[in-house]
N, C-alpha and C positions, 0 to 999 in steps of 0.2 A: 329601745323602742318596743311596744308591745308587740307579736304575733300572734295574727288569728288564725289558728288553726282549722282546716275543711277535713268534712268528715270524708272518709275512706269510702265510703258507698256513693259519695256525690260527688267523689273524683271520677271513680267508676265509671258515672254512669253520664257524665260531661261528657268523658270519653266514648262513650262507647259506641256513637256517629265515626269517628273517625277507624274504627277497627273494621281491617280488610276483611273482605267476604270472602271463608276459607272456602266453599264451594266451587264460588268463582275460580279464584286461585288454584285451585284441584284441578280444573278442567281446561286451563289453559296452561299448566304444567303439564298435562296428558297433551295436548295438543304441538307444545313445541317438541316434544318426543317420537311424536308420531313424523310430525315435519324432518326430524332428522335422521329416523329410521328410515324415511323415504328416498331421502339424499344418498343415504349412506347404500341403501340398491342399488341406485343410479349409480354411482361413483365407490367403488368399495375404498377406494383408495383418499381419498376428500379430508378425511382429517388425519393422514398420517403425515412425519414430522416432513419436510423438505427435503435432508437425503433419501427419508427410506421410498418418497414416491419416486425421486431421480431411478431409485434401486428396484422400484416395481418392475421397471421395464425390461428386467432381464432376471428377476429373481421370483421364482412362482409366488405368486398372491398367498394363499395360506400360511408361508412363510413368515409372512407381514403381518398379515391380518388375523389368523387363527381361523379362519372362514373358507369356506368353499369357495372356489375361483368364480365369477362369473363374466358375464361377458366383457373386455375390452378393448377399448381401442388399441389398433396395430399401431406400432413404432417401428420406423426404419431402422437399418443396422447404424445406419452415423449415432440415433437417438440413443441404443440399445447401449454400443460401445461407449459412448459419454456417461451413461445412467451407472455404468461398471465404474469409471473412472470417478466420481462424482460419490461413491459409496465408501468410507473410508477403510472399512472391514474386507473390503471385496479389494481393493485397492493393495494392502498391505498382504493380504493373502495371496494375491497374483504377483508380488514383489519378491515374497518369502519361498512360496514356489517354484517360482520360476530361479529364484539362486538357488535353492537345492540342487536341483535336476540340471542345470548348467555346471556348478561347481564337481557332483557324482557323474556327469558327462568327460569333463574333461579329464578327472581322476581313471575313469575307465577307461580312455582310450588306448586303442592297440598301438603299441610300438613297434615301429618293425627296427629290429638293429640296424643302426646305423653307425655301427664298430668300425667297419672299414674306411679306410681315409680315402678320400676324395677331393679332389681337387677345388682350387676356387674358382675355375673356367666351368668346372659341372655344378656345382651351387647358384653361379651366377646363371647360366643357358637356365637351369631348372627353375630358376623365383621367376626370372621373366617369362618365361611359357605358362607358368602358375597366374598373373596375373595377366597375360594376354587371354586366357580362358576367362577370368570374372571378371575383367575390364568395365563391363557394360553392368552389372550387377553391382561394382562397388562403385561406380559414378551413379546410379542409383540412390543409394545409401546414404553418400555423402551430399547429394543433393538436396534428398529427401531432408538430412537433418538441418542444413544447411536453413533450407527454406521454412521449418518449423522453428528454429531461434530466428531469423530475422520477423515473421511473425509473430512472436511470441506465445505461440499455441503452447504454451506450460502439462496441459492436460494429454496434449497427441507427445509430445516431448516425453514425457514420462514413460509414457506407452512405448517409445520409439527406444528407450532405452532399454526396455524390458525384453523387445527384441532382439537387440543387440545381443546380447548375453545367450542368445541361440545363435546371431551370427558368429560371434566369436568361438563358441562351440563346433560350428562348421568350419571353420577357418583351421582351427585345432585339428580338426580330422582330417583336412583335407591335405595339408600340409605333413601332416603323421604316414597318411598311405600312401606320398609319391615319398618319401624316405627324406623331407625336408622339414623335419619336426626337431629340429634343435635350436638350440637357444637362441643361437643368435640369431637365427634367421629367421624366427618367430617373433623375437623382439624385436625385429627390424619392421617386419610385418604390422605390429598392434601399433607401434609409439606412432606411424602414421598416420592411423586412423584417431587414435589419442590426441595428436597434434592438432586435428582438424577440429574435434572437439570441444580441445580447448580455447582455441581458437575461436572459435564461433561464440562460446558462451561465456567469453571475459573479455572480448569487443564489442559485442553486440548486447544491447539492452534490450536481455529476454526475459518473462515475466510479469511485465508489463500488463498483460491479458486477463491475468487470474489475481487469485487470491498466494502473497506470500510475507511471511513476516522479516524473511532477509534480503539484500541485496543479490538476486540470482547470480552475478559475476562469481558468488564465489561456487558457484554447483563448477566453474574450470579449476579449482583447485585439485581436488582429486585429480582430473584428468592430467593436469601441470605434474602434480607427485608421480604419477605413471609414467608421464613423457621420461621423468628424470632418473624414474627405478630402469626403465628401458636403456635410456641410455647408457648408464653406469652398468648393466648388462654387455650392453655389447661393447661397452670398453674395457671389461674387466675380463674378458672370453675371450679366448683364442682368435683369430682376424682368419677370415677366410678367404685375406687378402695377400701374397705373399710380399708386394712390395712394401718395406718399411717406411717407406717415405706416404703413403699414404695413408698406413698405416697411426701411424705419427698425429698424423694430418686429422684424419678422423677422429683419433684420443682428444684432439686438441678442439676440436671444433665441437664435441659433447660437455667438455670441461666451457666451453665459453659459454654455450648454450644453458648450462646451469649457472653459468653466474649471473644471467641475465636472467632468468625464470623466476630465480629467488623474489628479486625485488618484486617483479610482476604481482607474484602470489601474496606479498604484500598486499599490496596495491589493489586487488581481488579481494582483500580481506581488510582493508582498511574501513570498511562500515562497521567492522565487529570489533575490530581494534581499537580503535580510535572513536570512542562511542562520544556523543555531544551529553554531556553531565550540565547541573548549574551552575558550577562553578566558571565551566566553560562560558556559558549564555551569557555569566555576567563578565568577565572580563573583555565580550564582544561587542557586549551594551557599552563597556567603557571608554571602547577604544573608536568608537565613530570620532572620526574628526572630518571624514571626508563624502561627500553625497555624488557621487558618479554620476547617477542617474536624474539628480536632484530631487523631486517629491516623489520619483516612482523608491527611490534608495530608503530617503525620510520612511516611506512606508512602511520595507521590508524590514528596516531597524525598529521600529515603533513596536512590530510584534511581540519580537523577546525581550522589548525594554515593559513594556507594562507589565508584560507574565513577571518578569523579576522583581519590578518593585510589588506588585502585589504577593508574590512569594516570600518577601521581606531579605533578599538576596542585599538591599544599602548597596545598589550600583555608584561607582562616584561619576556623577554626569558631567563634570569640569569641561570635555573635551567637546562633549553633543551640544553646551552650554557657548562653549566658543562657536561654533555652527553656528547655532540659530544666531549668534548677536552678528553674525554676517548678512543671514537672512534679512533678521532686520531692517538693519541697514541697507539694504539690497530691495531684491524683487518683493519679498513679503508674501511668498507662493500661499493660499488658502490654503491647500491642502498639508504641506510645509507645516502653517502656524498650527493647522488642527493637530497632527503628530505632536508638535511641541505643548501644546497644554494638554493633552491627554497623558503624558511623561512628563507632566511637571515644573517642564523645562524655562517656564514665564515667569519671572518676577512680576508681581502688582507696576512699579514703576516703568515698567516696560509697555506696557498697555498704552500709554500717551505717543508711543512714538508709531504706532500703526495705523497710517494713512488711513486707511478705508475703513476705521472702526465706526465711527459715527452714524456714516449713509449705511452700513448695513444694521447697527441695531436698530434705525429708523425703518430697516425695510423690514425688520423684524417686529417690532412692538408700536412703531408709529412713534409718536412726541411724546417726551419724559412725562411723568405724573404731574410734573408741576405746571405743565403748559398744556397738557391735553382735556379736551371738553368733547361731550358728545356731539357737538356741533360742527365742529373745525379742524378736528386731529381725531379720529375715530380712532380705535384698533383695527390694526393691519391685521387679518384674519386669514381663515386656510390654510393647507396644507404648505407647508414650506418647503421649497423648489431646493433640490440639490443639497441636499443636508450636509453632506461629507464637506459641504464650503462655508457654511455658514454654522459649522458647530465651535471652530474657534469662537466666533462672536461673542453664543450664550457663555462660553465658559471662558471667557474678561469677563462677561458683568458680573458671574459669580466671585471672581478673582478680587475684583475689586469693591465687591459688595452694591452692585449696584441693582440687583432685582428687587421688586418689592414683591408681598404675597400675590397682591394681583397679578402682575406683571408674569411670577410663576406659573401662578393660572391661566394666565392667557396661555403661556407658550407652554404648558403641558394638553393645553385643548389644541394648541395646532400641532405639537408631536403627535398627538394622536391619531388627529386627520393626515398625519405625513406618515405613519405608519401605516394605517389602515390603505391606505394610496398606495403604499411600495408592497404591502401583502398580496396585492391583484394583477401588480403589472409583469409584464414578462421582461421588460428592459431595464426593470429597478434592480439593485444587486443587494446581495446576502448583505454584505456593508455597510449600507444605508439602515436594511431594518437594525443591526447592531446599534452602530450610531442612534438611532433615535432612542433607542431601547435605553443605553448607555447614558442620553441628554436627559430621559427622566429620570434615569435614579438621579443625577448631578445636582436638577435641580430640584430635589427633595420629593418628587412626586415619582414617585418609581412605580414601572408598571404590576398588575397584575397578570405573572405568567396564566393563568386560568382563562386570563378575558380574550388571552390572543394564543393559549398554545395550539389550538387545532388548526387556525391558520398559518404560524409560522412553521408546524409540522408537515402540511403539505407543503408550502413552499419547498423546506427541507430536502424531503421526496422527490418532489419536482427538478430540483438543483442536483442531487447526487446522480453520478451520471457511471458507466462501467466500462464507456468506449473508450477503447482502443486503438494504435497503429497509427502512423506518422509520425511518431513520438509523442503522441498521447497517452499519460497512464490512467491509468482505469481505478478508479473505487475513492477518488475525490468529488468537491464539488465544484459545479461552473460558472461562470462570473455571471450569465446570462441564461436568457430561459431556451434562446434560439441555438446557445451554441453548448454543441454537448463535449466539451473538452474539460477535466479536472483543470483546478487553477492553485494551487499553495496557499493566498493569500483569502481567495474563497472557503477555500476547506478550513482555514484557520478561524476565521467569521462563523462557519456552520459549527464548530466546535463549542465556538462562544456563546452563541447560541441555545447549544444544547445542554448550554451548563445554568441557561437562568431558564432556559422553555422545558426541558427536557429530552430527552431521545426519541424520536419517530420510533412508531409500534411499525414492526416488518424493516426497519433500517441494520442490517449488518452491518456493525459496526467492525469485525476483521475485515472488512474492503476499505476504510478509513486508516485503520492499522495499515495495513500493504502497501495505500498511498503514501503516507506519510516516515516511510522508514528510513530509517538511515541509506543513505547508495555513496558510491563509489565517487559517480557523478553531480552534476545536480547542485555544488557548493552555493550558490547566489540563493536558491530554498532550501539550504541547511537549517539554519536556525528557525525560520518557517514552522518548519516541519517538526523540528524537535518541540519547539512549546506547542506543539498540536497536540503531540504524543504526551504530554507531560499534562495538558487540558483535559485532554481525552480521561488520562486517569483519574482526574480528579473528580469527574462526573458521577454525583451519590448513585449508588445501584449497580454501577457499570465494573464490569468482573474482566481480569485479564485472561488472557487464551489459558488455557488448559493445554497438557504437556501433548494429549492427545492431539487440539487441534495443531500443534505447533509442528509434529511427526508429520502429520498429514501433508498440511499447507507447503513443507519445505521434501515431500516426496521425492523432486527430482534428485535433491543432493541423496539425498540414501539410495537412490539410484547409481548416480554416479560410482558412488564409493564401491556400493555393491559391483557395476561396472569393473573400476579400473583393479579391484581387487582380485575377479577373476582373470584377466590378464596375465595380473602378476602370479598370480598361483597356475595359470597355465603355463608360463613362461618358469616360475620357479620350477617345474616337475619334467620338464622337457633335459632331457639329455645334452650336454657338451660334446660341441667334435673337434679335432682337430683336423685341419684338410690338410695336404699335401700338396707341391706341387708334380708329383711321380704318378698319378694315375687321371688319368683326366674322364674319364666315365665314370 
């Protein structure tokens, strides 16, 4: 076909109504500089990254900023010390620190000879006078830590360990200058406190609070390795007990005490061990035969049966297929049948035998095309009540080809009104908008993420919640807008989400990670959690932790270790005695 060609001067000059006024422009580029040069007065601190303004607050401002200090606001010492904790730099450098001058402490300490043999009635009289003086000082300590793992203050914990390695320090010396600085009775001394340690933070679900990428139980590992280097110390040293029979007695009861420790520290370490793979997810998808719960169970299975067939894992559903033909047959739970056609699980022939299919796609689209008139059968219109029950419905008619285009239209103008509906309420759940989201792609009219991501991203916001304590863990999302507790089955929703809307701008996504990681505990949101973490990755744009945040976040275990290592090198470098029963002072 011909082209007429337009001259080059009269494109020009069509255009040239529409070319910005560069004056303009000039002057309102000088203007928003001015505005932020102004801010930036006020606030010197305003655009710096998140740690480094936590780090203002105890680190001089020019440091930060390259700028003269100017005036700011005071922060208490609680604020100051979090602002220290909160700064990874500062954080590792008070870690690294403080082991130097602990480990060159202990190494330095005076020894007074302790050549001469002494009896086990003067070692015994001497530890108990030794702890009748710090009695009050070590119920202290141990309460103190005590009360920060059943909190899960992670950030004061860290801090509290860092202390420690100056108590042990003291403990070291103090025991060194009443002449009771020998092995054993030093390793009698630490594996105590070690015990408590461990104890506390491989019973107790600490972590919970913060940000961490492991299962905190295992920060008691180190402390479990110490209990058992301690022990094997003072069974392998001289007994400062002359009776052999107790003697005995003690060897035997350290030897039990490690054979039982083993496993634990397993068991401590079964979220790193024992990792949830695909291969896993699918032979867990495979193996439902049974619904405990009934639709609350259907649900928790539904998560990593669709991550799998959409990963192309070919689950064989024989077993989930035997379920539902009970369901069937059975109560025919809504919720139930929605899991079952979202996995697949429906044959077309199967669709004749559910009771209420009828009365709901009539409550859904009104009378078939072949009987409906604008006069007598209108379209059923609006937003549609309780989506998560009425989404099996649409997807039979799709199952058995029963939508027309109209029909599509209609019920993609009322998923919209029932999204737009769940985007504003506070009692509507992340779910719901999934499900609708999920009904329009089905039925060929898939939304656009543009026309709703700014709303479904404050929602998002909205729902991610950080609280804490009860047994509440922090950095998921809530089922509800009133209740600020993470939920497994929420956060696996907000995930999904974020995979067709995008990520919320300001959403930390390492408090998703934390929520969702592997534990110890927790088996009924295993697999939950794992296809979260497996969504999570698949999110275009979204970058795994870096080694640095990964040091950081799991702080306390290098604590630990740091911890239980000096122990054992203080206890390694400590002198053996052998007591006597001949001299009793």
């Amino acid at each position: 076909m011909p082209v007429e060609l337009i001259d080059e001067q009269e494109l020009y000059e069509a255009l040239r109504p529409y070319r910005p006024d560069r004056a303009a422009f000039e002057l309102g580029v000088q203007d928003y500089l001015r505005g932020r040069a102004a801010l930036a007065e006020q606030d010197p601190i305003r655009d710096l990254p998140p740690l480094a303004r936590a780090a203002a607050a105890v680190l001089p401002l020019p440091l930060l900023t390259g700028k003269a200090a100017g005036p700011t606001t005071a922060t208490g010492v609680i604020e100051k010390i979090f602002g220290i904790l909160l700064f990874p730099a500062v954080s590792f450098f008070l870690l690294l620190g403080a082991s130097f001058f602990s480990y060159s402490a202990v190494r330095n300490t005076k020894r007074v000879d302790d050549s001469e043999p002494r009896s086990a009635q003067y070692y015994e009289a001497a530890i108990k006078s030794w702890w009748r003086e710090h009695r009050l000082a070590a119920f202290l300590v141990w309460g103190v830590a005590l009360l920060l793992i059943v909190l899960g203050a992670t950030d004061w914990l860290f801090f509290f360990f860092i202390v420690s390695l100056a108590l042990v320090v003291a403990v070291v010396r103090g025991l060194a200058a009443r002449q009771l600085g020998n092995r054993q009775l030093l390793a009698g001394s630490l594996m105590t406190a070690l015990i408590l340690l461990a104890q506390g933070t491989g019973s107790i679900s600490i972590g919970d609070g913060n940000i961490h990428f492991l299962d905190q139980r295992v920060v008691s590992i180190p402390f479990w390795l110490g209990v058992i280097y301690m022990g094997g110390t003072i069974a392998l040293s001289p007994s400062v007990d002359p009776n052999r029979f107790r003697r005995h007695a003690q060897r035997f009861g350290i030897a039990a005490a490690a054979f039982i420790l083993v496993p634990l520290m397993f068991w401590s370490a079964s979220s790193i061990l024992w990792t949830t793979t695909p291969g896993s997810i699918r032979r867990h998808v495979e193996a439902f035969d049974r619904a405990k719960f009934h639709s609350a169970t259907w649900q928790q299975w539904e998560i990593p049966a669709r991550w799998a067939i959409e990963a192309g894992l070919s689950p064989d559903l024989t077993k989930p297929r035997a379920l539902l033909a009970q369901e069937v047959a059975g109560k025919q739970d809504p919720y139930v049948l929605g899991s079952a056609f979202r996995t697949g699980l429906v044959h077309p022939e199967q669709v004749a035998e559910l009771r209420d299919f009828q009365r709901r796609r009539d409550s859904l689209l009104g009378a078939p095309d072949s009987t409906r008139s604008e006069r007598n059968s209108p379209w059923v219109s609006g937003p549609i009540s309780s989506p998560g029950q009425q989404d099996w419905v649409i997807r039979a008619l799709i199952l058995i080809d029963e939508l027309s285009d109209a029909d599509r239209d209609h019920l993609a103008a009322r998923l919209h009104a029932t999204l737009q509906a769940s985007l504003g309420k506070e009692f509507d759940t992340l779910e719901d908008v999934l499900t609708v989201t999920q009904l329009l792609a089905a039925i060929d009219r898939p939304v656009r993420p543009e026309q709703y991501r700014k709303q479904v991203h404050n929602l998002l916001r909205d729902r991610h919640t950080t609280n804490w304590g009860g047994f509440a863990l922090a950095g998921g999302f809530s089922k509800y807008g009133n209740f600020r507790r993470s939920d497994p089955a929420s956060t696996a929703d907000a995930v999904e989400l974020m995979q067709i809307y995008g990520v919320p701008e300001g959403l930390d996504l390492n408090w998703v990670r934390s929520y969702a990681k592997p534990r110890a505990l927790g088996m009924s949101s295993r697999w939950t959690n794992a296809v979260t973490r497996q969504r999570l990755a698949a999110i275009p744009g979204v970058q795994p932790p870096t080694w640095w945040q990964w040091l950081y976040y799991e702080r306390n275990l290098l604590a630990a270790v740091v911890l239980v290592g000096l122990c054992i090198y203080a206890v390694w470098l400590s002198p053996v005695v052998h007591p006597t029963a001949h001299k009793a002072t």
